[in-house]
Legacy VTK file of the C-alpha trace (Angstrom):
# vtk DataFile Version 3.0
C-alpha trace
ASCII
DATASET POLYDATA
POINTS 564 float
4.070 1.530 -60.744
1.491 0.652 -58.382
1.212 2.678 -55.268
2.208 0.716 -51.844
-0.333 -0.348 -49.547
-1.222 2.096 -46.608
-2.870 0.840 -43.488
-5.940 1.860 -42.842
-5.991 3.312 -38.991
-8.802 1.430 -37.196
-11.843 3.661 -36.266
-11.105 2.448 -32.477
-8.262 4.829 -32.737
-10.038 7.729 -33.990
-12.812 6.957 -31.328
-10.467 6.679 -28.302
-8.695 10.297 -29.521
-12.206 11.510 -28.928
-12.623 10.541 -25.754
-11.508 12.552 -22.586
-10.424 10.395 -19.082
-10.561 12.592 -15.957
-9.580 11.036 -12.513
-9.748 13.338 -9.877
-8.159 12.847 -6.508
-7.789 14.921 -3.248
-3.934 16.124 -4.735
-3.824 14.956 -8.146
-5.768 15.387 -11.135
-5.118 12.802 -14.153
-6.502 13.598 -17.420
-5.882 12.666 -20.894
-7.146 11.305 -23.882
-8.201 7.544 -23.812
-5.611 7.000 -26.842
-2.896 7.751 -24.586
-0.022 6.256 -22.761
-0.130 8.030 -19.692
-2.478 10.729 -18.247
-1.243 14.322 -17.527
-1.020 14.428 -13.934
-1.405 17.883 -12.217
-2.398 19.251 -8.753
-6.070 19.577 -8.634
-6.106 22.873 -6.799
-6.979 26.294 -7.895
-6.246 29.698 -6.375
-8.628 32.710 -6.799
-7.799 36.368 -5.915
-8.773 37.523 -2.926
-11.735 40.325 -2.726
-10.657 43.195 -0.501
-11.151 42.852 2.899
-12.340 39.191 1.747
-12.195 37.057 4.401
-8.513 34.269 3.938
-8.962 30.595 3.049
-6.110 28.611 2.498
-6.811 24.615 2.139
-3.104 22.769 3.582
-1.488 20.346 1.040
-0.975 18.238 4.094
-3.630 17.245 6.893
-2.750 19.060 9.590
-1.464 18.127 13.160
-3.486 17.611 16.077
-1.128 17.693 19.335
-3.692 16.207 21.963
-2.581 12.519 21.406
0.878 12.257 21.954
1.182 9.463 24.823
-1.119 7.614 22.445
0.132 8.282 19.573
4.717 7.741 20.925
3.108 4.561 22.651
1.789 3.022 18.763
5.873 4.126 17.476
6.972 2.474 20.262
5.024 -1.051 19.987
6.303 -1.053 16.091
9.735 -0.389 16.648
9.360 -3.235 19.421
7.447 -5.472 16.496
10.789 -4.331 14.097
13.310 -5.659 16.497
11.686 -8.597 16.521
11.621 -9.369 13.026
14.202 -11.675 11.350
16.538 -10.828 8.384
16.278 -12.790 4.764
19.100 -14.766 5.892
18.062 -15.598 9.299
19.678 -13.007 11.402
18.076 -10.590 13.626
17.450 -7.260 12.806
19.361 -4.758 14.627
18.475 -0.838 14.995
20.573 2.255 15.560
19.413 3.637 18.603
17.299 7.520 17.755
19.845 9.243 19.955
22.537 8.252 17.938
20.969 9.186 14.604
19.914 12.503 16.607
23.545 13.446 17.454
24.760 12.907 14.185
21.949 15.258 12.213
22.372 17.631 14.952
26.084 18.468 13.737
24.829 18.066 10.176
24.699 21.541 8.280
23.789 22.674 5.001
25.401 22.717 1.878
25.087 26.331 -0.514
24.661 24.994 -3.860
23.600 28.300 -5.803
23.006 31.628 -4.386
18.846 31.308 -5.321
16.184 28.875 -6.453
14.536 31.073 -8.881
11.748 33.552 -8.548
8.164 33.516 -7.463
5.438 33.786 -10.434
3.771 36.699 -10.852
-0.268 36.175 -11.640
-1.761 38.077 -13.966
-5.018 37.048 -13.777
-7.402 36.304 -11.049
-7.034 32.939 -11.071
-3.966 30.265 -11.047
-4.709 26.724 -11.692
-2.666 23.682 -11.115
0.940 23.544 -10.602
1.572 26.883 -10.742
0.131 27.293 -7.617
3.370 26.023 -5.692
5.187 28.973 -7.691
3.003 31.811 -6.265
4.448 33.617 -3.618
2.212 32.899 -0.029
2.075 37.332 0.407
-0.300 37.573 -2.622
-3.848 37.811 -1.984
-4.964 34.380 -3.342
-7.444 32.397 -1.518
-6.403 28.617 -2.249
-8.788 25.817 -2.925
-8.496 22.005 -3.368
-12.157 20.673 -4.453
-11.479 17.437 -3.304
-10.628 16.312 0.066
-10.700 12.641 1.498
-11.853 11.476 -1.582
-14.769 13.354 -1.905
-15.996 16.933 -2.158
-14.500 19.492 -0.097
-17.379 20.946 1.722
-16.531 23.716 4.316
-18.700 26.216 6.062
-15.827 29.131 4.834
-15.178 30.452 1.187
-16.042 28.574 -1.397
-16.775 25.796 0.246
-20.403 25.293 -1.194
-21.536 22.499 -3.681
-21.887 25.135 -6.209
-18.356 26.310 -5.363
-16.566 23.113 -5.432
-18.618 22.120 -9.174
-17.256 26.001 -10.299
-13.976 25.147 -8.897
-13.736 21.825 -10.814
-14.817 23.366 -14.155
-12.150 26.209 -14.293
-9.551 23.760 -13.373
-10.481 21.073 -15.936
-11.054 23.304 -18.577
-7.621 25.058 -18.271
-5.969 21.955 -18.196
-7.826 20.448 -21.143
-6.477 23.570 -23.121
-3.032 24.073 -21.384
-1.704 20.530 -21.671
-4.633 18.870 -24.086
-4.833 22.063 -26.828
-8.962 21.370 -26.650
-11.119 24.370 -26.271
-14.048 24.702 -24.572
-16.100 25.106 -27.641
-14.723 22.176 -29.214
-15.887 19.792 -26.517
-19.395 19.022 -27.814
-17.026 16.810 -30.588
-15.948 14.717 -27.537
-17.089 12.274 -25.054
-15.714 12.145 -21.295
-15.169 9.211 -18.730
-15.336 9.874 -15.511
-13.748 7.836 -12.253
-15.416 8.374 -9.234
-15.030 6.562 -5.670
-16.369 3.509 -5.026
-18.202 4.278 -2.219
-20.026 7.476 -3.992
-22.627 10.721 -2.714
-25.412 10.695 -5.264
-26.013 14.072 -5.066
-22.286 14.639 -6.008
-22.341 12.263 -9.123
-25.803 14.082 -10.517
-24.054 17.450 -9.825
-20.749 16.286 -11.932
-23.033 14.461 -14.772
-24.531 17.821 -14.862
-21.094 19.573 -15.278
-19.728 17.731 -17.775
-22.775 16.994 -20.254
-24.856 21.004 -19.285
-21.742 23.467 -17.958
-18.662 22.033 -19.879
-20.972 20.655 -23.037
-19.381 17.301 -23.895
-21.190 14.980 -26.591
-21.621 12.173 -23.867
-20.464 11.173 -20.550
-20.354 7.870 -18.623
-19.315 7.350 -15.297
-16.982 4.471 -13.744
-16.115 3.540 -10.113
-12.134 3.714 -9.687
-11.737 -0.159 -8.364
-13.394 -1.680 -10.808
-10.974 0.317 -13.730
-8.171 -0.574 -11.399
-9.224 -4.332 -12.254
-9.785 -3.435 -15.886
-6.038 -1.663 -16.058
-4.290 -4.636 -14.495
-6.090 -7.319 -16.401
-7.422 -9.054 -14.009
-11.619 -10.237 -13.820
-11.347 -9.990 -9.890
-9.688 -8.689 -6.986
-10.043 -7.669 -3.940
-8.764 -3.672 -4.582
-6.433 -2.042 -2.117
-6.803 2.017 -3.331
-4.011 4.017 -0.633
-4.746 7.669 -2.664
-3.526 10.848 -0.767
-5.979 11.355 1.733
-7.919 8.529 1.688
-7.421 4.208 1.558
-10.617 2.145 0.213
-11.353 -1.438 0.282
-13.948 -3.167 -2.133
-14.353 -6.607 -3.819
-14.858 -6.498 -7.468
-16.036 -9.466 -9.572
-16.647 -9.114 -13.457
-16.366 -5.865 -13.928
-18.947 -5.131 -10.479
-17.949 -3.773 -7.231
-19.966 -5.348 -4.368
-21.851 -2.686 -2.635
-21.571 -4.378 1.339
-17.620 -4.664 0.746
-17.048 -0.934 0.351
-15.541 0.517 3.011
-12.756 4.489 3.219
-10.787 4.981 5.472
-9.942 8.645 6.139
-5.969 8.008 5.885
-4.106 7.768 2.875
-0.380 9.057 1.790
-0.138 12.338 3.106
-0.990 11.029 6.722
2.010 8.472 6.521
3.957 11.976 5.471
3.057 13.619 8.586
4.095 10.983 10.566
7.641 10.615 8.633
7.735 14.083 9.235
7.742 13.604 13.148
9.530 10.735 13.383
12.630 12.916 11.441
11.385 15.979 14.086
12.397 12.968 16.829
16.109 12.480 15.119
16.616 16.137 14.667
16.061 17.026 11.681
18.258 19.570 10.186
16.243 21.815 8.326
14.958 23.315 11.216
12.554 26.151 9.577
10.722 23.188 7.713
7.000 23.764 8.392
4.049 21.765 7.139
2.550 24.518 6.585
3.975 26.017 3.946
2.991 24.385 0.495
7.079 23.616 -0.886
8.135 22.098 2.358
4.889 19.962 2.011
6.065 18.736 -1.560
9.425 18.052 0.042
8.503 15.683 2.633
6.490 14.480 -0.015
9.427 14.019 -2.141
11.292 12.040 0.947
9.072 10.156 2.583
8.664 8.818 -0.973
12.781 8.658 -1.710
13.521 7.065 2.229
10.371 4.767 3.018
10.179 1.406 2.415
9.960 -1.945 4.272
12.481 -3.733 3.542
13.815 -5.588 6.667
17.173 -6.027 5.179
18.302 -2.757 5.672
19.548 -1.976 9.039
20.495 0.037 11.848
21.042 3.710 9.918
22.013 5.556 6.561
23.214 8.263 5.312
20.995 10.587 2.903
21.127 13.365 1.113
18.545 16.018 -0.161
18.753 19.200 -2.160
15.935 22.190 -1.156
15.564 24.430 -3.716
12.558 27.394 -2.981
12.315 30.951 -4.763
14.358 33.730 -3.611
16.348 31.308 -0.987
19.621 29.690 -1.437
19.615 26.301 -2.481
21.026 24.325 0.039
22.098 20.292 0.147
21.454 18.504 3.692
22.977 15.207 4.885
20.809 13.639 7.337
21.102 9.999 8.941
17.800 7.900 9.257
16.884 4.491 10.660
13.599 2.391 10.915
11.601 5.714 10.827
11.803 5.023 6.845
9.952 1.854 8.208
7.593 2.497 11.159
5.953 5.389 8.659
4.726 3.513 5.823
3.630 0.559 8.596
1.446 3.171 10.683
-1.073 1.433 7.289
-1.226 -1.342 9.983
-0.791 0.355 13.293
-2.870 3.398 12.151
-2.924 4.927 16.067
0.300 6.846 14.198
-2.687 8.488 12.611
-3.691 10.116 15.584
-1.370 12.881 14.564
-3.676 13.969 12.014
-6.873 13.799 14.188
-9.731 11.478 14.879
-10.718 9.432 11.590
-14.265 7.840 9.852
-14.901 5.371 8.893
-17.285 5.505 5.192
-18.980 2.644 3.718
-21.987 2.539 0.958
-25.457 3.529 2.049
-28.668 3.081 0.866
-30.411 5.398 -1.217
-32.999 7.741 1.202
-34.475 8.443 -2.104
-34.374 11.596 -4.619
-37.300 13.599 -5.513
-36.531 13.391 -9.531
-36.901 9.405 -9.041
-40.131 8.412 -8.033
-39.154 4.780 -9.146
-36.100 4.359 -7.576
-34.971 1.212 -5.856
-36.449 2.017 -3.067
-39.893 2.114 -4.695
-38.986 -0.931 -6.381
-38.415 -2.538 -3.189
-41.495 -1.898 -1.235
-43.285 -2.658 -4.121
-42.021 -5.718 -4.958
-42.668 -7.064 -0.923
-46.328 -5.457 -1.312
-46.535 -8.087 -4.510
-44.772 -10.908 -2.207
-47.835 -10.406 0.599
-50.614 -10.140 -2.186
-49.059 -13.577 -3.521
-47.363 -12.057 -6.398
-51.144 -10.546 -7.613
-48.798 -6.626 -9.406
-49.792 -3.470 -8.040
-51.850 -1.940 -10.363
-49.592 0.892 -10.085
-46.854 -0.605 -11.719
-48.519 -1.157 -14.719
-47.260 0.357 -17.831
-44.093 1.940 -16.651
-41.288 1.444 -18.825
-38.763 1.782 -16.008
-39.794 -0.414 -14.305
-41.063 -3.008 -16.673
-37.032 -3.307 -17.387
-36.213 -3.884 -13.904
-38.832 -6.978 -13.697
-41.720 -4.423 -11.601
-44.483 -5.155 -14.065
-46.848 -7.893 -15.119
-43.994 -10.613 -15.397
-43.250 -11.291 -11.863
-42.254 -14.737 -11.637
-40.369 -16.905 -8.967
-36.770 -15.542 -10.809
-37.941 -12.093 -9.348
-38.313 -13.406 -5.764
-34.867 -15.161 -5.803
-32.952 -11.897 -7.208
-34.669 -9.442 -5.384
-34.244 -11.786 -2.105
-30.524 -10.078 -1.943
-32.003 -6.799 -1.885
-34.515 -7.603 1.042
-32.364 -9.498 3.191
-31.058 -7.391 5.580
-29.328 -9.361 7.787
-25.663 -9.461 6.179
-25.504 -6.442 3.927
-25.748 -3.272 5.999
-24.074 -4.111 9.463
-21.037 -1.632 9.624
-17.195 -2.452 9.702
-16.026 -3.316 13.412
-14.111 -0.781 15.004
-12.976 -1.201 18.496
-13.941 2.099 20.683
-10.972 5.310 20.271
-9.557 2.919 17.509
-8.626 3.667 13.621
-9.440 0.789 11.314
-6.016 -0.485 9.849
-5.152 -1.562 6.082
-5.173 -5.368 7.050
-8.272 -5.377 9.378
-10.322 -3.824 6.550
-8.897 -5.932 3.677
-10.285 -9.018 6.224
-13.561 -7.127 7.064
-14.712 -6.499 2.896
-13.978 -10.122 2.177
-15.736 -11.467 4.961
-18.582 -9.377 3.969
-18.585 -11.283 0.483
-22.040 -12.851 -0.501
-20.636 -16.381 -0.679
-17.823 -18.391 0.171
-16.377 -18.738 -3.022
-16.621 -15.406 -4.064
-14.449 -15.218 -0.880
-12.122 -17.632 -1.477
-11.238 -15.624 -4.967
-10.890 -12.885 -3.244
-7.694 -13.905 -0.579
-6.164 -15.524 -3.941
-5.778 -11.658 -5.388
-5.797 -8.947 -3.488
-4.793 -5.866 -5.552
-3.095 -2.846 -4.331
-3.625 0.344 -6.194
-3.158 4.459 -6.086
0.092 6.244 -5.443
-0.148 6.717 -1.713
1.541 3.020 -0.880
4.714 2.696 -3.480
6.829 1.292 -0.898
9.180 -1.611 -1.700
8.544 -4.492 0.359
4.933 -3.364 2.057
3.259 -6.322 -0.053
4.999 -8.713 2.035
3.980 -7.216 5.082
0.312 -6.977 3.724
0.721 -10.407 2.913
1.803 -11.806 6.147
-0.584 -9.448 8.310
-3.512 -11.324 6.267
-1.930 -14.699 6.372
-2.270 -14.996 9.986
-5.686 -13.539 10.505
-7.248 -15.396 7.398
-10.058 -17.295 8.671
-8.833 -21.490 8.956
-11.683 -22.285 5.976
-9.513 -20.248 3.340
-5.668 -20.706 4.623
-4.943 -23.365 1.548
-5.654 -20.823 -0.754
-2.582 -18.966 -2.516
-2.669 -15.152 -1.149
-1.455 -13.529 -3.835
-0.717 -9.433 -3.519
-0.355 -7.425 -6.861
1.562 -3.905 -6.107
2.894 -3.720 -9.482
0.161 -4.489 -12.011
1.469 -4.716 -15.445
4.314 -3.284 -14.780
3.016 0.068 -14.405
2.588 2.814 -11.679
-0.495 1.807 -9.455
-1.621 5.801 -9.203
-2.275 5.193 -13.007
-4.101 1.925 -12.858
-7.777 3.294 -12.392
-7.112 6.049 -15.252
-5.635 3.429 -17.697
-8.720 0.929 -16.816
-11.150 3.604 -17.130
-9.760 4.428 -20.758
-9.740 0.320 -21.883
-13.291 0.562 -20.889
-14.626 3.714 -22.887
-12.962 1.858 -25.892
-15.241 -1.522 -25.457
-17.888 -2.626 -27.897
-20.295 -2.798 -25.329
-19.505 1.130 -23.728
-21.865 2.496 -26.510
-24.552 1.361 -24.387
-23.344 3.115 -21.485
-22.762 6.554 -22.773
-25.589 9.342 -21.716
-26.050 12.349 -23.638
-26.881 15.746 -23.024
-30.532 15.964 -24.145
-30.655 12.181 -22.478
-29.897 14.264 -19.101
-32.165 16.814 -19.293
-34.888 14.591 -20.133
-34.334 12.201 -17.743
-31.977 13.401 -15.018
-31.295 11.015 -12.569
-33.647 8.104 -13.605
-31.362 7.468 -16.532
-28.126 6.864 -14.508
-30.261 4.027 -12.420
-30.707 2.748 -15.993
-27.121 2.904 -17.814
-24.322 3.307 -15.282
-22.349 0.341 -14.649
-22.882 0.468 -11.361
-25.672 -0.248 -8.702
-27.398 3.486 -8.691
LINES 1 565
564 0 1 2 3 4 5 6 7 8 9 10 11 12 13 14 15 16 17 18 19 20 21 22 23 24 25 26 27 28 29 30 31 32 33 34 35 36 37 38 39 40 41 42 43 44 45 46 47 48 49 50 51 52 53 54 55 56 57 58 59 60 61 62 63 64 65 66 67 68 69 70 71 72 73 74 75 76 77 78 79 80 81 82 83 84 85 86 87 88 89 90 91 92 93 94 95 96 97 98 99 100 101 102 103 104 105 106 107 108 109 110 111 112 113 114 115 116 117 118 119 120 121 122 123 124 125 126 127 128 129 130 131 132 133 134 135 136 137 138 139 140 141 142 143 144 145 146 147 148 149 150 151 152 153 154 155 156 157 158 159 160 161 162 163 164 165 166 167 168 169 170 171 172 173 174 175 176 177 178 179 180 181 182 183 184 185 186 187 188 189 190 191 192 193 194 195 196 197 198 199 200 201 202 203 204 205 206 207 208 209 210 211 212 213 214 215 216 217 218 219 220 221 222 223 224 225 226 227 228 229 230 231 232 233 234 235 236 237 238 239 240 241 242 243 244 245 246 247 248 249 250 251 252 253 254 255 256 257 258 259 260 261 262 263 264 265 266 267 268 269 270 271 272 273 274 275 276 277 278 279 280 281 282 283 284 285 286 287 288 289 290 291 292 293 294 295 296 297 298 299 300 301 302 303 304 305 306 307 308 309 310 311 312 313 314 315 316 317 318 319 320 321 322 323 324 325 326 327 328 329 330 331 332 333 334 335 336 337 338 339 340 341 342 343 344 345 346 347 348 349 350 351 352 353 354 355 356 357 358 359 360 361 362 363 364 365 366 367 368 369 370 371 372 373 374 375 376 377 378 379 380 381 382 383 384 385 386 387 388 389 390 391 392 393 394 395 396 397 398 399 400 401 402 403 404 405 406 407 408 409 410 411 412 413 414 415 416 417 418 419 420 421 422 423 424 425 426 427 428 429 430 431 432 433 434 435 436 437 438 439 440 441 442 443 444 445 446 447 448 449 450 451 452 453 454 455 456 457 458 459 460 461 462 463 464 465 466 467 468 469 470 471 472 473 474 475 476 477 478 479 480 481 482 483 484 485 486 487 488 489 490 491 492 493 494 495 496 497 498 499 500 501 502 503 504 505 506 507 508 509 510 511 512 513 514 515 516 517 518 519 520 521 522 523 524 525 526 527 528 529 530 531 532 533 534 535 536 537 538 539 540 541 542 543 544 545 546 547 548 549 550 551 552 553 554 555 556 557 558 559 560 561 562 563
């Protein structure tokens, strides 16, 4: 009897099992294999005892409040509660509010419910570190100093503990190491037999990239390592070849164009508001109704996963629902009884996710920057970066194309068209790099103002190299990372563009993507990131240990997908 056929798995799938995704983010770290689903998604914090007499550092899991702008800051609620009662139902009819005082009276007779006599107990550490989620079990009396290596969507530097470069990269080993084995089951001496992707911002520190290519390929000893900027795997994990990407993460919201798989350096622009911020403001505007749970602090790490948990349950913009509703929420902490609350809320579930647009609501959380992509200033390990590339290639304009004798011989830069063959293709390409005019003015930003969501979505198209790369660019605008999953706030992105879009583009179809795929948007850069590591073509961007300490930086200008 002959034996039945068997497929034969293809060696894709063995490859992608072999290959390690890590997105990390100001609050969340996603990691898993590039053959999976879904990442594993954990807080990326870590806690480390406390020496004796050491001096305390404890990052917030919330930007903190700033109380010096509140005229400014009741004014900005005021105008878009105004802009709310202005707005018109689906079916024609005009919205209608219940008035705060109202809400206010009812949550002030509101009390708790006992549910159980205790949540459970605190964790006791046994080591000297705690990693991850465990770190919202751990009592606040033990003598842990706590530590989030990201913050804004960069690195975390601070003049107190542990807030050195050398910190933060020590920091972000331990915690992606533990999670590898906790949740992964891959040891630390097993990782030379895989390869690891990593997303990092669009708008990027080079110093920070060469110290985590360093980390992963020298201190953590992976096979290989490539590196990929989180809009264009967003555009990868939704399918799409362009879009103008929308990322709203935690702590920060960026803006960039992307076209074929390239993210357009003078389009880049962070903003230093993201999710939490619109927390903090939910968080006062239920302070304003009287909120019943009176010892709620933002300080304390569980009520900071609460209002997490509600501004996430409540929010929305949905213009349908009016005047106010009742809600109900269960707080369960160690040690406490676990108590049910029934609370009434109105449009604050809507001004808070809109302070996007009116961002002086961000005022609560302090003064904000704005970040966009600058030039290199040049590294000491790359004599021939673009910089040198640059002057050299105007010195060969003004000696009528005659090459520096310099560049001759220099396999770098024989590649990137700085030796013998200069020809009038060089000229036109490089004339991008020398023109000056268009590519480094920075994003406008009226004096004491924030930047909001729709102004900077108008601002990184406009600062697209052509007009029809602009024109693509209203047509799909896509909206990514977990810090803007509120129903209904694509419409309101969509009409906030539609009457600011310059008159040369308003026949164009603005189309806004908040759902790509079907999937969460906080996993679309993690899920794009893994397609890519998978391609035919990634073998020629993976760099390898011995690569790195050969080369160093030099060989990132020459294999990362990206403008280095």
């Amino acid at each position: 009897m002959p034996l039945p056929m068997i497929a034969t798995p293809q060696p894709e799938f063995y490859h992608s099992k072999s290959i390690i995704v890590i997105h990390p983010g100001s609050l969340n770290l996603r990691i898993g294999r590039a053959s999976d689903l879904n990442p594993i998604t954990v807080l990326h914090a870590i806690a480390r005892r406390r020496y004796p007499y050491g001096e305390v550092y404890r990052d917030s899991f919330l930007p903190p409040r700033v109380d010096n702008q509140s005229q400014e800051i009741e004014e900005a609620r005021l105008s878009v509660s105004h802009t709310l009662q202005s707005c018109l139902q689906s079916d024609g009819r005009r919205r209608y509010a219940t008035p705060p005082q109202q809400i206010a009276a009812f949550n002030r007779r509101s009390h708790a419910e006992v549910l159980a006599n205790s949540g459970g107990e605190w964790i006791k550490p046994e080591g000297d570190i705690v990693i991850g989620n465990d770190i919202l079990r751990m009592n606040i009396d033990e003598h842990f100093n706590i530590h989030f290596p990201y913050r804004r969507g960069d690195f975390n530097i601070h003049t107190g503990p542990g807030g050195s470069i050398t910190s933060i990269v020590a920091d972000l080993e331990a915690i992606w190491i533990y999670v590898l084995q906790t949740y992964l089951n891959i040891e630390k001496k097993e990782l030379p037999n895989y390869k690891a992707v990593l997303i990092i911002p669009d708008v990027y520190n080079r110093t920070h990239l060469r110290e985590l290519v360093t980390l992963l390929l020298i201190n953590m000893g992976f096979s290989g390592c490539f590196l990929v900027q989180d809009h264009v795997a967003a555009t990868f994990g939704s399918g799409l070849s362009y879009a103008c990407v929308v990322d709203v993460g935690d702590q920060k919201t960026s803006v960039s164009c992307v076209e074929d798989g390239i993210c357009h350096p003078n389009t880049r622009v962070r903003l230093d508001y993201g999710g939490a911020d619109i927390t903090q403001v939910f968080y006062w505007l239920l302070q304003k109704c009287a909120f019943p749970y009176k010892t709620c602090s933002d300080a304390n790490k569980l009520d900071t996963m609460l209002l997490r948990k509600l501004k996430e349950d409540f929010c929305h913009v949905n213009l349908d629902i009016c005047g106010s509703l009742e809600k109900t929420f269960i707080l369960k902490q160690p040690q406490k009884p676990v108590l049910q609350y029934t609370i009434q809320v109105g449009d604050e579930c809507i001004v808070a996710p809109l302070s996007l647009f009116s961002p002086e609501l961000f005022g609560i959380t302090g003064s904000k920057t704005v970040c966009t992509q600058k030039r290199s200033t040049g590294d000491p390990e790359d004599p021939h970066d673009e910089n040198y590339l640059r002057e050299t290639r105007r010195k060969g304009m003004k000696e009528n194309l005659e090459p520096s004798a310099d560049l001759l011989g220099d396999p770098y830069l024989e590649q990137a068209g700085g030796g013998n063959n200069v020809n009038d293709d060089d000229i036109v390409v490089d004339a991008i790099d020398i023109a000056p005019a268009n590519s480094d003015r920075d994003f406008i930003v009226n004096p004491g103002q924030i930047l909001g969501l729709d102004q900077a979505v108008l601002q990184s198209i406009d600062r697209c190299p052509n007009e029809d790369l602009k024109r693509k660019m209203y047509g799909c605008i896509l909206v990514v990372g977990g810090g803007m999953k509120f129903s209904g706030i694509g419409t309101w992105l969509q009409n906030r563009i539609s009457l600011q879009i310059p008159y040369l583009y308003r026949a164009e179809q603005l189309d806004i993507i908040t759902n790509p795929r079907d999937m969460d948007p906080a996993m679309a850069a993690w899920k794009g990131a893994s397609i890519i590591s998978c391609l035919e073509t990634a073998h020629e961007l993976w760099i390898t240990a011995n690569e790195w300490e050969k080369y160093g930086v030099r060989i990132l200008r020459e294999r990362a997908p990206f403008t280095w």
